[in-house]
N, C-alpha and C positions, 0 to 999 in steps of 0.2 A: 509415333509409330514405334513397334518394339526396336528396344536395341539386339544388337550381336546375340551379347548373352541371353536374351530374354526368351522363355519358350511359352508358346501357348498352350502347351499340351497340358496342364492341369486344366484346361477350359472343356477338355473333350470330351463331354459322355461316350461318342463313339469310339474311343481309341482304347480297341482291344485286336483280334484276329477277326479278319470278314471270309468266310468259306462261299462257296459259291451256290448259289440256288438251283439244282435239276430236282425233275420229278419230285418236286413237294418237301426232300429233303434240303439241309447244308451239309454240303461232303468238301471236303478240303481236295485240292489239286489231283489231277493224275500223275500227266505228262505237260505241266506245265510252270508254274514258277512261284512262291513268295514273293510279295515285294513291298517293298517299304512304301505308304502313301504320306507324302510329305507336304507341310503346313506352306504355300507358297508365300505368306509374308514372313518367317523367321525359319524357312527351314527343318525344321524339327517334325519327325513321326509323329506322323497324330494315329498311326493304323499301319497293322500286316494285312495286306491283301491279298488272296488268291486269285492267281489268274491263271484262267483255263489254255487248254491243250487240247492237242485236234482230238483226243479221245474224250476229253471233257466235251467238247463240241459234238461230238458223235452221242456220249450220251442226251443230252438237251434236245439234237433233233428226234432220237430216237422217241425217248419223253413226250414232247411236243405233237410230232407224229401218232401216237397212240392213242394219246389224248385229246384229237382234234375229233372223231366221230360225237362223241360224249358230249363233247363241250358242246358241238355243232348243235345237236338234241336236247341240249339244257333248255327248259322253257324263257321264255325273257323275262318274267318276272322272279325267275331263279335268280339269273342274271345281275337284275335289275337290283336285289336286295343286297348282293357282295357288291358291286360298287359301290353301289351307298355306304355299305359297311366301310368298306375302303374309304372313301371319304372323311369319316365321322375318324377311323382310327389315324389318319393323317394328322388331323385339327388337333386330334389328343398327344399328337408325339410332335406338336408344330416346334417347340422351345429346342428340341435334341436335332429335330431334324434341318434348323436352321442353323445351328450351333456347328453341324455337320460341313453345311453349305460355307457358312464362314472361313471353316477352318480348313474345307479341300479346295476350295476354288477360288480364295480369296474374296466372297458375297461380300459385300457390305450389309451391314444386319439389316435396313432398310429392301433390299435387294431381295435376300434371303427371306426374311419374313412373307413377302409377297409372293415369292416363288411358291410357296408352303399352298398357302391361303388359294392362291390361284390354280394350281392342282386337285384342290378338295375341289376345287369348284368343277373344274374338268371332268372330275368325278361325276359330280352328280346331272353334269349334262347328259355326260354320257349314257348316266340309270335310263335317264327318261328315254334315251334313241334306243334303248331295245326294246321299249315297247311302239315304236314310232316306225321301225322299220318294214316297210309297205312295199306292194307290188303296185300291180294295174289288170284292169279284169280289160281283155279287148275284144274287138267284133270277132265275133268268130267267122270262121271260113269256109264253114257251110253247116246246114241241118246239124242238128244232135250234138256240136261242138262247141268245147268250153277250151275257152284260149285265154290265157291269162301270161305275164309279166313277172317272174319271182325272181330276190334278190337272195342267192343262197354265202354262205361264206366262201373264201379262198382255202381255208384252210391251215397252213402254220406261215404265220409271216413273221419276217425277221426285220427288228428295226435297233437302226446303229443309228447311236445318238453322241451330242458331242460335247464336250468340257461347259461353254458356257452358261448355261441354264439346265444342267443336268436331271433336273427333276421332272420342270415344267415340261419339258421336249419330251420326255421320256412317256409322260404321263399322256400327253396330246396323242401319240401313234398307240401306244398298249391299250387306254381304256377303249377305246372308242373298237380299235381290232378284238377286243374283248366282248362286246357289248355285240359284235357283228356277229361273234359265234366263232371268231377265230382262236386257235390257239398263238401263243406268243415268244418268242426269242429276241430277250434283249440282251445287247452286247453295248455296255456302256463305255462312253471316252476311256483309254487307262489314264488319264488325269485324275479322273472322278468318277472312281469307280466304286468305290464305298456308299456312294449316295446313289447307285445305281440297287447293290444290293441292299440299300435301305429300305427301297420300295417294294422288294421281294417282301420284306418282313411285314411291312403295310398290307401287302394281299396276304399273306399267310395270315396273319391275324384275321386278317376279313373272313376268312374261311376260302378262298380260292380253292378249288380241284388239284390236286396234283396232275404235274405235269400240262397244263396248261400256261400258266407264267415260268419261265424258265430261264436267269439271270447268269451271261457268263463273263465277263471283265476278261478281256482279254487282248494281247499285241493284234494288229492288223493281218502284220503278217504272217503270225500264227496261224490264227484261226479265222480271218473276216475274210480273205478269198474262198477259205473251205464253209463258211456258210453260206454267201453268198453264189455258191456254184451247185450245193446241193438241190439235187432237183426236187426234194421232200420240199423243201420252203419255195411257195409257189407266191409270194411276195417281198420285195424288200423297199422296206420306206425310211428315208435316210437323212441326217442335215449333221451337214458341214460344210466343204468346201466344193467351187464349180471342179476341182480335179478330181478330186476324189471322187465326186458323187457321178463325172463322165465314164470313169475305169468302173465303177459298181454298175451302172447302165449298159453298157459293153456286156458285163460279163450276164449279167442277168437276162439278156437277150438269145443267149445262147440257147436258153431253154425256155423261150417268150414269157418269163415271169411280169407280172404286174411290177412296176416301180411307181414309187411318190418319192420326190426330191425337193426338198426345199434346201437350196442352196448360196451361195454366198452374194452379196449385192454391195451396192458403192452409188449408196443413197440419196438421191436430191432433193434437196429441199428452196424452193423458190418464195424467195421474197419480194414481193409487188409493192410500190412504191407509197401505197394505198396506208400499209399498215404498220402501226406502232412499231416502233424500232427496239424499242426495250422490252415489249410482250412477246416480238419475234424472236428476242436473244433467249428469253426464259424459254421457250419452246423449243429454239435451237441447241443450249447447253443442256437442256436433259436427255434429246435424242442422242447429241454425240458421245455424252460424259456417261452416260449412265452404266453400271458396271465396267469403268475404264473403257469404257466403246468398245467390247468384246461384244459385241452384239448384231447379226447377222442384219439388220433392219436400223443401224446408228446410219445420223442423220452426219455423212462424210463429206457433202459438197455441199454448200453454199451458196444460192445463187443469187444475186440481190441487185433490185433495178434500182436505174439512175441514180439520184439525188438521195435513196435512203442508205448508199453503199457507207458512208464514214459514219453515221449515227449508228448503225445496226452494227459496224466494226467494233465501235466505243461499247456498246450497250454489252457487246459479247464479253468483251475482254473481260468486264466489268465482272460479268453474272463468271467466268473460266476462272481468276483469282480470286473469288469471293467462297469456292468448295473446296471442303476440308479432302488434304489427303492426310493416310494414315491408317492405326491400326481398325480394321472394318469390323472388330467386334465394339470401338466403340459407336454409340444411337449419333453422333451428330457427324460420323464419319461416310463421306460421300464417295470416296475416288479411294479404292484400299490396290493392292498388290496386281501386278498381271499374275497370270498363272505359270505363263513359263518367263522367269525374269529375262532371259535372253534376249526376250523379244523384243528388246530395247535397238538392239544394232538394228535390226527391220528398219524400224520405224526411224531411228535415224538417218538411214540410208535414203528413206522417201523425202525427210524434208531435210537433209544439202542436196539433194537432187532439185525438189523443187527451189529451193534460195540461189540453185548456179545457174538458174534461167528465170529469174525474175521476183519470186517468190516472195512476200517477208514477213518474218516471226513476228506474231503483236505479243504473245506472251506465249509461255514454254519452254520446250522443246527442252525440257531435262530431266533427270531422273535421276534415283536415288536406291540402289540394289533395286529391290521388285517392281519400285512407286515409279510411275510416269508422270507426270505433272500435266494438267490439263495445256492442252496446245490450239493456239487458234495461228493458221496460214490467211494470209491473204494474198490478192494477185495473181492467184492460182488458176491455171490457163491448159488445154487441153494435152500440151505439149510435154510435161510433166508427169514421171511415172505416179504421182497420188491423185491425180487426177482418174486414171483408172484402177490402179491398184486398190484392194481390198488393204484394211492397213490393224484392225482389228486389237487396236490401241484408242487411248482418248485426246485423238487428233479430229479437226475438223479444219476446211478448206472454205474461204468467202472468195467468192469469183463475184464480176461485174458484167451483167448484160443491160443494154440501151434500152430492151424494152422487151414487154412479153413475149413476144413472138421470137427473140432469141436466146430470153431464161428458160423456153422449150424445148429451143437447141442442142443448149447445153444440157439441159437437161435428161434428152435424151441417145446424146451422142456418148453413151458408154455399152459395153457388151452386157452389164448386169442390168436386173428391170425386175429387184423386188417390193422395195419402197420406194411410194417419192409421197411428195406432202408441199403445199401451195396455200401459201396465205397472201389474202382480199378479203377487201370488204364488197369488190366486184362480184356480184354472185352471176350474170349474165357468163364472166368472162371465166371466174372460177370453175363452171359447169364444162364449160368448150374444151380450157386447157387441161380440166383434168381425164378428159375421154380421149386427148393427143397425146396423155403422158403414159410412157412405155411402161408401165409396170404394174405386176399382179395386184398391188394393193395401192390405193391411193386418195392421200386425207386432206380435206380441206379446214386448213386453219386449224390443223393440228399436226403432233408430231409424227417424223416418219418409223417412230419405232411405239405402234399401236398394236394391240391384239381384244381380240374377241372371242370370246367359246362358242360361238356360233356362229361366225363368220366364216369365210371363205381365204382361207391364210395360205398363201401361197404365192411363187414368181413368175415370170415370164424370159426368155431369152436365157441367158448362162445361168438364171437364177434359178432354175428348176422348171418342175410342172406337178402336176396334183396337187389335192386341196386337202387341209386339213383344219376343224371345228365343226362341231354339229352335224348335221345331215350330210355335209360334202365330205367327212371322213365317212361316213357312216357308206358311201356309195362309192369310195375311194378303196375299204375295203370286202367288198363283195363285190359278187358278177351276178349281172344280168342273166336271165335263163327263162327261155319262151317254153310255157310249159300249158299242152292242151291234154282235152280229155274226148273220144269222142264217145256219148251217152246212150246212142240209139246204133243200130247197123250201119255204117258204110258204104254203099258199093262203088268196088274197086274198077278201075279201066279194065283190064281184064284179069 
């Protein structure tokens, strides 16, 4: 990993000045701020960035707003041809805009790369759901009437996205709000806020509309209660944390705006006695470890029956010491920097809390400036704040249950319920547990941090609600509208 002295910043194609994306132009600041975006494994500027002010926010709605009739009336194969564009100009700038990813958010290039690659793909699901987005013709309600189902846009929605997979997240809510005929306002993490108006450049090249994608970085408290309260943006779809996304739910009620939350979880994954104890570690250390377990859907609990609990201990430890940490621009580099180094004390504070009531380190629990060292707890019991705590480091917890019927328990005795994941070779039993198990998504014999472009991605309980991939964004951002016609005379009661 770099030393002290050492800086990344000759690595950066991005690091110059980033201006912020309204109405089709880049205009630097109003009434808001410069600010240094810095390399979180060595510190060092890789980029000046502008972050907006309520009068930069004022203009983007304004933008966004004017340009929502237009966009609304774009045909979908208009549509359909700039995403694709979008798409194809993504793949073409994949090497800068991972490069990007490494250097703001601490990716591992492995990480980054797929971020890249899995956004183009985003892309082009999305082309296909503008032309896919359908009504329903109904019976009509009497003589001479045509009664039909249409699904029209919302209009401008705003989605706040958050540090760890900046792209991908970003790209899941815009295309697809895109694609509905929505206009868009994104307001990316200030962590990573460069790779936010990265992808402004991505649709500008694509040819996007002005004033439909409209990119503002900027503090929360600035500007994200004043987006969030404007009544112009009649959506807001959100991922980070269960607090945050409770106070944006609140406030967005005020004026009964639509919301989509996916939001934070504290992951179970259960181990049946059934199955390999070394294929369950390699499933288990990629869910927890993968970008340093800053990952909304990292596989945090452990649950593992009987007789497989010390082989599947051994098996983990094994697969937790065997991945490189270090600097994440190098290819064999697995486990690179947190983004906010601080966030060390966190995470130490969850495990001597767990170790003063029973808890014990198999390997971990250290770190080195930004690096955390992968951590495996075991013994870990409900009583213990990491048992429910969200911890959003690369830590993971093996607990012991008797027998399925209380690796369910445990399973689902947490407030969160966005991942869980259960491996057998029992398929009778696999089917049962996994329709008892509390959570919006749920994998069998694989891990709990899965995604699909067309799937149905989303929580339950603290975790959020609304769906996001394919058709379930695509109705996530529109409203229903019962819309007749009647063809012949009428007559009226009186």
């Amino acid at each position: 990993m770099p030393g002290r002295g050492e800086t990344m910043r000759g690595q950066q194609p991005y690091f110059r000045e980033h201006l912020l994306y309204i109405n089709g132009e880049w205009v630097p600041q109003t009434d808001g701020e410069v600010m240094e975006d810095r390399n979180p494994a060595d510190g060092s500027v890789m980029a000046m960035v502008h972050m907006g002010g309520r009068q930069d926010a004022e203009k983007a709605l304004a933008a966004a707003y004017a340009a929502r009739g237009k966009w609304a009336a774009t045909a979908p194969d208009v549509r359909e041809r700039i995403l694709l564009r979008a798409a194809n100009e993504m793949e073409a700038r994949a090497e800068g805009l991972t490069q990007l990813m490494i250097a703001e958010s601490g990716s591992a290039r492995y990480k980054a790369w797929g971020e890249v690659m899995g956004s183009a793909g985003i892309l082009r699901v999305a082309a296909g759901e503008c032309r896919r987005l359908h009504g329903e013709v109904l019976q009509p309600g009497g003589a001479g009437q045509m009664s039909m189902a249409v699904r029209s846009p919302l209009g401008v929605v705003l989605g706040i996205t958050p540090f760890n997979y900046p792209m991908i997240l970003a790209i899941k809510k815009l295309a697809y709000a895109l694609a509905a005929g929505n206009t868009f306002i994104l307001k990316p993490s200030p962590l990573t806020p460069a790779t936010g108006l990265a992808i402004a450049g991505v649709f500008e090249a694509a040819g996007l509309p002005s004033g439909v994608l409209n990119v503002v970085p900027g503090r929360s408290e600035v500007i994200g209660d004043m987006l969030v309260d404007d009544p112009r943006v009649r959506m807001v779809t959100f991922t980070g944390s269960s607090a945050v996304g409770r106070s944006i739910a609140v406030r967005a009620a005020r004026d009964l705006k639509k919301v989509a939350m996916e939001l934070g979880g504290k992951n179970p994954l259960i181990v049946l006695k059934d199955f390999d104890p070394v294929q369950a570690a390699d499933i288990a250390a990629y869910g927890a470890f993968c970008h340093q377990g800053q990952v909304c859907m990292a596989t945090s609990r452990i649950i593992v029956e009987g007789d497989g609990y010390q082989p599947f201990c051994d098996a983990l430890v094994c697969r937790a010491e065997g991945l490189k940490v270090g600097d994440p621009r190098e290819e064999d580099t697995i486990i690179g920097p947190l983004i906010q180094p601080e966030k060390w004390k966190f995470i130490d504070g969850q495990i001597e809390d767990a170790l003063s009531k029973g808890a014990k380190l198999l390997t971990g629990g250290r770190h080195e400036g930004p690096w955390y060292w992968p951590t495996v707890l075991a013994d870990v019991t409900p009583e213990m704040r990491i048992f429910h705590e969200e911890t959003f480091g690369p830590v993971t917890s093996v607990m012991r249950a008797k027998d399925p019927e209380e690796a369910l328990a445990l399973c689902n005795d947490n407030e969160y319920g966005l991942s869980a994941a259960l491996l057998t070779h029992n398929l009778e039993l696999a089917w049962s547990m996994g329709l008892r198990m509390e959570a919006g998504m749920v994998h069998i014999n694989d891990t709990t941090f899965l995604s699909g472009t067309t799937a149905p991605s989303g929580g339950v309980k603290f975790s959020g609600f609304g769906r996001e991939g394919g058709r379930y964004s695509m109705e996530d951002f529109t409203e229903l509208k019962w819309l007749t016609m009647q063809v012949g005379p009428k007559k009226m009661p009186f």
